[in-house]
Every structure is written in C-alpha cells, then in structure tokens.
N, C-alpha and C positions, 0 to 999 in steps of 0.2 A: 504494500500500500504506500504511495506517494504521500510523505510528509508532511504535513499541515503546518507554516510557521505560526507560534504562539506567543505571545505577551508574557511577562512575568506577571502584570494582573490577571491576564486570562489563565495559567500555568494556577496559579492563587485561588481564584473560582474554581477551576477544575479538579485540584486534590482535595479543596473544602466538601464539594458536593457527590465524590465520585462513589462512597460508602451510603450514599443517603439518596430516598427516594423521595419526589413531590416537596420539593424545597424552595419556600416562598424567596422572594430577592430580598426580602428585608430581615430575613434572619441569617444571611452568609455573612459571619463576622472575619474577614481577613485584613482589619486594618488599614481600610481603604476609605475615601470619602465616598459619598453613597453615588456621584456624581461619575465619578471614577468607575466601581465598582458598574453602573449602570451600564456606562460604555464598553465595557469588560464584555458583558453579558450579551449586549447586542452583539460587537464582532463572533462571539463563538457561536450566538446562532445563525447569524450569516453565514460563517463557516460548516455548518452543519455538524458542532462538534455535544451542541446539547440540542433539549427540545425543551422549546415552551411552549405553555399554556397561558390564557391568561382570564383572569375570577375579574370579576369584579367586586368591588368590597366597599362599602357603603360606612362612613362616620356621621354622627351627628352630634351638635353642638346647639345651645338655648339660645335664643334671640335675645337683644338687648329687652325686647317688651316678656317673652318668658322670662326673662331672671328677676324684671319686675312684679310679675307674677308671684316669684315665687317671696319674695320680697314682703310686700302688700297684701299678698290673696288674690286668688283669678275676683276678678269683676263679679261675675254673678256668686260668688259665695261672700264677698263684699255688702252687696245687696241682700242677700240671707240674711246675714248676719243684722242689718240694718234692719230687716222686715222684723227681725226676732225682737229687736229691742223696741222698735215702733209701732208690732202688728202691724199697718199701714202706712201709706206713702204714697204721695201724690210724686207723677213723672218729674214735674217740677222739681220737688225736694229730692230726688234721685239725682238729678242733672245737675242740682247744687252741690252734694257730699259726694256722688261720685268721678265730677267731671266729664271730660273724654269719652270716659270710660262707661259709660252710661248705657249708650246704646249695645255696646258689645255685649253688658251685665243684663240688659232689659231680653237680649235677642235670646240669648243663654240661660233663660233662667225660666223663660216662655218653654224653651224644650221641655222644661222638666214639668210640665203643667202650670206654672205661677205664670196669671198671663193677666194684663190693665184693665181692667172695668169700670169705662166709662172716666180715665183718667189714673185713675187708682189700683195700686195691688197690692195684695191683702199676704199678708204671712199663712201660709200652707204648712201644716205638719208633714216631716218625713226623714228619712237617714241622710238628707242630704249635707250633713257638714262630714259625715264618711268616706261620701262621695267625694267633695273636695281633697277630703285627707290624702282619700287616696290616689286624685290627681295630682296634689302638689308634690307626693311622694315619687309619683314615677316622673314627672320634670325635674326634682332632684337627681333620679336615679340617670338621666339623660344628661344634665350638668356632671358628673362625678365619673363617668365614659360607661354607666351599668348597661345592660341590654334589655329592654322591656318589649312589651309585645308589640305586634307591626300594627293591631286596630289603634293602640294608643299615640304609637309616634305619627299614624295616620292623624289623628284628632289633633295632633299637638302641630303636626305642619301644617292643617288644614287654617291654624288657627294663626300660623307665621309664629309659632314661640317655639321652633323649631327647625334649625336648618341642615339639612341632608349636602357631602360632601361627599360626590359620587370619584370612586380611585380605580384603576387598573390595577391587581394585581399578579405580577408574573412569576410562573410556578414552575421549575426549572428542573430537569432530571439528565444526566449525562449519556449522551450516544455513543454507541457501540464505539464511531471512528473516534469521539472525544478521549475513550478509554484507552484507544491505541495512538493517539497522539499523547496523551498524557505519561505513556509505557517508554517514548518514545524523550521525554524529557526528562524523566525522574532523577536518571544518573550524571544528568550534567549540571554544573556549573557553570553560567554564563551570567557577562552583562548584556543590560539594555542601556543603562542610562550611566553617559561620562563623568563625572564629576571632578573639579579641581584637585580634591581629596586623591580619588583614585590617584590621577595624574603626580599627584606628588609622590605620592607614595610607591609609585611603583606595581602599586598591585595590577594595574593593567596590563602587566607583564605575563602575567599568571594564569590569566583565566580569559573565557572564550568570548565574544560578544556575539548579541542573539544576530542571526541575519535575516535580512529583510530582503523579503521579495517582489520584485520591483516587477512585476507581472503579474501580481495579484487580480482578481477579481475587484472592478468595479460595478456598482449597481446599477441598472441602468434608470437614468433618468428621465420623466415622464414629462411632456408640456405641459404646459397649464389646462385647464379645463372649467367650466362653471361647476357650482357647487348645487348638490342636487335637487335642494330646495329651489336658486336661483332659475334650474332648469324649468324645474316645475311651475314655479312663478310665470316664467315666460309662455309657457306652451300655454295658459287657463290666460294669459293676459292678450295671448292668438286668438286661443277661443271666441272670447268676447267680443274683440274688432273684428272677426269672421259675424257674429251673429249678428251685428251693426247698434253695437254698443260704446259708448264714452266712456274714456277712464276720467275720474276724476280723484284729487286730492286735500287732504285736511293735516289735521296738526296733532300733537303726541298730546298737549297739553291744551284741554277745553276746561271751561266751565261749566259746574252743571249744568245750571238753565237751557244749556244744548244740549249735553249730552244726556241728560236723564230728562229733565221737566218739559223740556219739549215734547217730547215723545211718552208726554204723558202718565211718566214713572212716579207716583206720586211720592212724598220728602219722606218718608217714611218707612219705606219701602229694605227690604231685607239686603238689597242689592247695592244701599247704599251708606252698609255698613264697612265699619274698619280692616274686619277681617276678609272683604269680598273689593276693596277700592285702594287705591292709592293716592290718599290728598296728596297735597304739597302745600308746605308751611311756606308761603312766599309773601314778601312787602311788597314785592314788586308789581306794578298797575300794567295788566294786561291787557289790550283792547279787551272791551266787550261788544264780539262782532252782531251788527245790530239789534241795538238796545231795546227797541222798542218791541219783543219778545217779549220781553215782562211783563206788561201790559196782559199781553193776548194766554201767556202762560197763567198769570195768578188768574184771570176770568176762569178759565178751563178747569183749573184744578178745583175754586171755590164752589164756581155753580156749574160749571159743563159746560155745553153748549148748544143751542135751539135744544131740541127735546131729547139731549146726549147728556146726564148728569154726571157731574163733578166728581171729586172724592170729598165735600165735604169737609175740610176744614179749612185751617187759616194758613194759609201759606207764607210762605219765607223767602225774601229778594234777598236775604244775608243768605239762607243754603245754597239759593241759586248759583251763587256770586262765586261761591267756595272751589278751587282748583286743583283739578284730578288729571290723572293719567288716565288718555279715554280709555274705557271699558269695552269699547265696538265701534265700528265705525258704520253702524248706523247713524253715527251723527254727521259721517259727510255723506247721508243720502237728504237727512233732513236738512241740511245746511242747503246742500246743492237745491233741492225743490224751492224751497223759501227765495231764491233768485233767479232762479228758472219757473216759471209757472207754466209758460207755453207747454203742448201739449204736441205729437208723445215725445215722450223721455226714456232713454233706455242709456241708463249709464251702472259702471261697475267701477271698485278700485279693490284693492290687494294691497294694505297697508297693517303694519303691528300694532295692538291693542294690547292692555295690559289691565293682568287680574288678580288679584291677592290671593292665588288658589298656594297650597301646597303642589311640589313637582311630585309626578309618578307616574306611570306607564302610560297614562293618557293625558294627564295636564299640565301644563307650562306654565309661570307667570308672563313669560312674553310670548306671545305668541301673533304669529299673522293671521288677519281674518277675510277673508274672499266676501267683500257685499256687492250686491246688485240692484237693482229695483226699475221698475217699469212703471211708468205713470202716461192712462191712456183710458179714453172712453171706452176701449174695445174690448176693457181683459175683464178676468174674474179667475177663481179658486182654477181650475180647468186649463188656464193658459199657464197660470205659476206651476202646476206640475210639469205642464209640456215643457217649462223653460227647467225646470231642475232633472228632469229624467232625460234633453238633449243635451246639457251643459256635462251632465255625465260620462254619456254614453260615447262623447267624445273624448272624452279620457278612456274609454273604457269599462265602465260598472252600469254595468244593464240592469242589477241586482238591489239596488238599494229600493227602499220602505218610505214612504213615507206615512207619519203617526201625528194623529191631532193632539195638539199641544195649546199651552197659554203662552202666552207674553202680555204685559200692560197693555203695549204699544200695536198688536195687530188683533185682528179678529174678524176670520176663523185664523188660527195659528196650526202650522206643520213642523215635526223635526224630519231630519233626514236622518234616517239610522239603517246600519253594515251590522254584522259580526266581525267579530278583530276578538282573537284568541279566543273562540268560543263564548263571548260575550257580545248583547246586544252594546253599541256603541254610537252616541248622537254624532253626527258633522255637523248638525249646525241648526236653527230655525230659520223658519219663513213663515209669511202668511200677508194680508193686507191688511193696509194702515188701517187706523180705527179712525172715524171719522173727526174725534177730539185732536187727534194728530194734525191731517189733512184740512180741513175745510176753514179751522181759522187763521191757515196759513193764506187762504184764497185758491186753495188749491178745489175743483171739482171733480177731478176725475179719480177711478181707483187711483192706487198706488198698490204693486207685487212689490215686496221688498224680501229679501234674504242673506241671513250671514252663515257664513260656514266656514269650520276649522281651515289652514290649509295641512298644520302638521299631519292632523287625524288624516287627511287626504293622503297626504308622503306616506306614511304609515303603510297604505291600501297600495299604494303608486308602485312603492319598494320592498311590497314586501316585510313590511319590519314588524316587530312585536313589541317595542317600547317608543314613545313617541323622542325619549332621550337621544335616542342612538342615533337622531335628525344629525343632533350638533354635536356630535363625538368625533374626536381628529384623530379617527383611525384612519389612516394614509390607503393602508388596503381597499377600503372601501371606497372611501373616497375615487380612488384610481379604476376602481373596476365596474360603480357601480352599473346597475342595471332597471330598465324599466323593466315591467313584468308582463309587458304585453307586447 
C-alpha cells in the first residue's frame, strides 16, 4: 500500500483514537488547540484515513427575560399570587402592579381557566403555585446545563425564556488504511517544525524531517451558485409575473395601526402579545404612512361599519402608534390597496416577517412569507382556490388540502395544509377580506388575499424534514442540492 504522508497533529489524532470506537472530537485530548486539533481531523478525512459521522447536538441557555423569570416569578403566578391576596382585580390594577408584564400574566393565567369578567378576575382555587414551582424548577434546571423534558423546553422556547444553540457534532473512528498508515509511522522519529532551538543545538543533525508531498490531492473547487432558498424565491417570483401579477414592497418595521388594526385585529387580540410580536423600544419619530387611518381605524373597531359591527370597545391611537417587527406582510397588500383602489389588482411580494415563535422543525423567528391578493368584481371563494391549486401545481404539488379556517381579517378563511413527516402541516392562510377591512378603505370590490410559508414550501421543494437545515452551511448540500421534481 502507497504511503499516506501524515502531520505530527494528525500522527497525535491517530494513536489517540486508534484503540477507541465512536469518538466525539471534543473529547480527543492531545494537547492541541481545538482549532488545530479540528484541522487535524479534516485532513485525515480527506485523506480517507478515519470516518466521520456527524450528530447533531443541541445546548440550551435562559433568556435574559427567563432569568427574570426566575428572579421575580413567571407573570401569571405573579398574578396568582396577587389574586390570592386580593380575591379580585380589576385589569387596571393588574396593568398597575404588574407592568409589561400584564398581558403575558393575563394570557397565561386564562389557560388555566382564571379568565376577566366583564373587567374583573376573580381568585380560583387550585394546585396552581405547584405548578409554578415546578416551572420555575425546570428553568432552573435549564440555567445550571440539567436536561428536562422536550414538552417543557418546548413551553419554555415557545415563551422566548429559552434559547436552543443548535452544534454539529463529529464522531470519528479510524480506517483500516489510517491503521496502516499509523503502523507505518510508529517507529520513526521525525520533524515537522524548524525551530531556532533545534538549529542551535544541533539536534537537526539527528533526526529525520517529515516530507511533504508536493503532488498531493487538491479538492476541487466548485463556482458559485444561488442559494436554495434564493432559487426558490426566484422561480415562485417567475410564477407570479407568468400569471400577470405585480410585485410589490414594504418595510421590516410598521406600526401597528397597519399592521394589525387595519386589518381589523382588534388591540387585544392574542397575537399581539409579547411572546407572539417583536416591539421595538425606539425615541425615534417614524413617519406614520398616512395618518388619516386613524380616523377610519378607531370608527371600525368602536362601532363597525354600515351594518358590519365593531369589537366594541375603546380603542387606543397610543397601541396603534407602538412599533413592531411586521408579523406578515399582509400589510403590504393593505398598504398597496389603500393607494391603489382602481380595479383589478393582482399583485404579490416574497419578503421576511418576523415572529416570537420558538425555532423547531417547522418554525422560524425569521422567516419569509409568499402574499398575494386579487382585488376585482369578478372573483369569489372558487377563483382563490383556482389561484392556490395553479400557483402550486407549478411548483409541483397537485396534492395539497385546503381546510376552513378563521382569521380576524378574512371571511370565509382557508389554510393550505401537506403532510411533512407524517404530520398534517399548515403553508399558510387565505381567504377574503372582511368587509370592515375593504370598504372603508373605499375599496368595493372583493379582495382574494393569501400568505404562505416559503420555508415550509423549501421543506416540500427539497425534500427536507427540518425546516433548520434551510440555513445550515453544510457545503455538501449546499453544492449538490437538488429539486425533487
């Protein structure tokens, strides 16, 4: 067998691991920086002298708001606690002693059955400071590096007091030709590296230096390529201008009053909670792109509209006002209508949205979202599926479902849902605007509107089974991927 030249690090790796099976990289201790060591590791599997595998291995760490948590008390056991000593409590006086924190303790504390009547909620008996205990215990156990179960670090990411620190791990075992290359070193003595010392001393006199071979294998390197989201972006943004649609574009950071109260979301709403939005604490004076939304917004919410009734209560131009990382870009279909009113309208865009989800095999905090909408005398429920089951099928998926759904903001409401892992899984809702939407923008005619995942779409596209492994810089993939059709 032709000789394989070796590294004194790689020689180092190689005797370390040659006795030992299924050997993580991060416990080969031979004195080396882990930098070093790493490089070591790649060349000998370049060289085909080990084989790796590679795990993945998952850390997790508390959020500055979990450690206040653990601190303080989660919010709704805060509120318990308050109920226990007041019996009762007006939202007000909740908003007072709890802050911030209020809606997060009101939302959480509703699951448990204690829910506001008519302003007010009342103290309920039950094991619920156990309950606490024994969240605050396993957020402890998650600060200290303990392992607790996945529903709970689920509950704990869902909630952001929790952040997941996803790592490769490489699992290394010695090949046949590694063992004859290392058979092959054992008895020598050589250098690699010259040093002054040596040189003074003479000892260079003595002993062999390693050689190097100047014919080596290079790897070959690959051109550039899009990236296969980037792909995919383009091909669905062909689509659209094939179907004789407009792209249009909006901004990361909205105001509510557009992105939620326009569309009818009323201030209260679950969706425009802490653990579900991204405020942003800012001095700074952002336009407010036409102001006179206000106006038409607080009417709508208070008493509705001609014989479309309101939600009913008193609305707020301070929540309005308050500035988020948009949650959908539903709001550059509503934005675009409101200065487009001519009739028809068939625009789309493909821009990132941002949500305070927990990350896991299907949800992202950043993520891009595919909207569209159609605004036209001509359409109804009947043309919005013809336009989601062709926008499909030119990708590809003959297969998808659509299932009646709610939103505030449309009605009748559809999701589009796939299986992905033997699970039913949403891409996204549609359905048409409600008229509190529409008509006191000046708008008369329907409006089809739809947002859909694009990852969950990549997912289907490529084949994958975690929506993670989108933005993972595996080079392999990267280099080879593949559409599936």
């Amino acid at each position: 067998m032709e000789k394989t030249e070796i590294s004194m690090n790689e020689y180092r790796v190689l005797s370390y691991i040659k006795d030992k099976k299924d050997v993580p990289e991060d416990s080969i201790d031979i004195g080396l920086d882990e930098r070093i060591r790493s490089s070591a590791i790649s060349y000998l599997e370049f060289k085909d002298l080990i084989s790796v595998k590679k795990e993945q291995c998952d850390k997790f760490t508390v959020t500055t708001e979990g450690k206040k948590y653990l601190e303080q008390g989660f919010p709704e056991e805060r509120l318990y606690r308050l109920l226990i000593q007041k019996k009762k409590c007006t939202i007000a006086e909740i908003k007072d002693i709890l802050g911030d924190d209020y809606r997060i303790g009101m939302a959480n504390i509703a699951k448990m059955g204690i829910k506001p009547v008519n302003g007010v909620i009342e103290f309920m008996d039950g094991n619920f400071l156990d309950v606490f205990k024994t969240m605050k215990q396993a957020l402890s156990a998650v600060e200290s590096g303990r392992k607790i179960s996945d529903e709970m670090i689920e509950v704990f990411m869902h909630r952001g007091l929790v952040n997941r620190h996803r790592n490769m791990k490489r699992i290394i075992n010695i090949s046949t030709k590694g063992i004859k290359s290392l058979e092959n070193y054992e008895n020598e003595d050589f250098l690699e590296l010259l040093t002054p010392e040596i040189i003074a001393s003479g000892e260079w006199k003595t002993h062999k230096f390693r050689p190097y071979d100047l014919n080596s294998r290079v790897e070959q390197v690959n051109g550039a390529g899009l990236h296969p989201l980037t792909y995919l972006i383009e091909n669905i943004r062909k689509i659209f201008l094939e179907m004789g649609f407009t792209e249009m574009h909006g901004h990361f950071i909205e105001y509510t009053g557009w992105n939620m109260d326009m569309l009818f979301i009323p201030q209260d709403h679950p969706a425009r909670d802490l653990q579900d939005t991204f405020y942003i604490n800012s001095e700074n004076n952002i336009k407010f792109e036409n102001p006179e939304i206000l106006d038409i917004v607080r009417k709508v919410h208070e008493t509705g509209y001609g014989k479309y009734s309101g939600w009913n209560y008193k609305w707020s131009e301070e929540e309005a006002r308050r500035l988020i990382l948009r949650t959908h870009t539903t709001v550059n279909t509503v934005r675009y209508l409101y200065n487009h009113r001519d009739t028809p309208q068939f625009i789309f865009s493909i821009e990132k949205v941002f949500r305070h989800e927990s990350v896991d095999w299907k949800h992202l905090s950043e993520l891009y979202q595919i909207e569209g909408a159609v605004c036209s005398p001509d359409v109804n429920l009947s043309t919005l599926k013809g336009l989601l089951r062709e926008f499909y099928s030119r990708l590809g998926f003959n297969n998808i479902r659509l299932i009646p759904s709610y939103y505030p903001y449309t009605e009748p409401s559809m999701d589009v849902a796939v299986d992905i892992n033997g699970k039913e899984v949403e891409l996204g809702g549609s359905g048409i605007f409600r008229p509190e939407v529409t008509k006191p923008m000046g708008i008369r005619s329907p409006v089809l509107a739809f947002g859909l995942g694009l990852e969950r779409l990549a997912m289907l596209y490529y084949n994958l089974n975690d929506i993670r492994e989108i933005y993972n810089s595996d080079l392999d993939w990267l280099k080879n991927y593949k559409i599936r059709f």
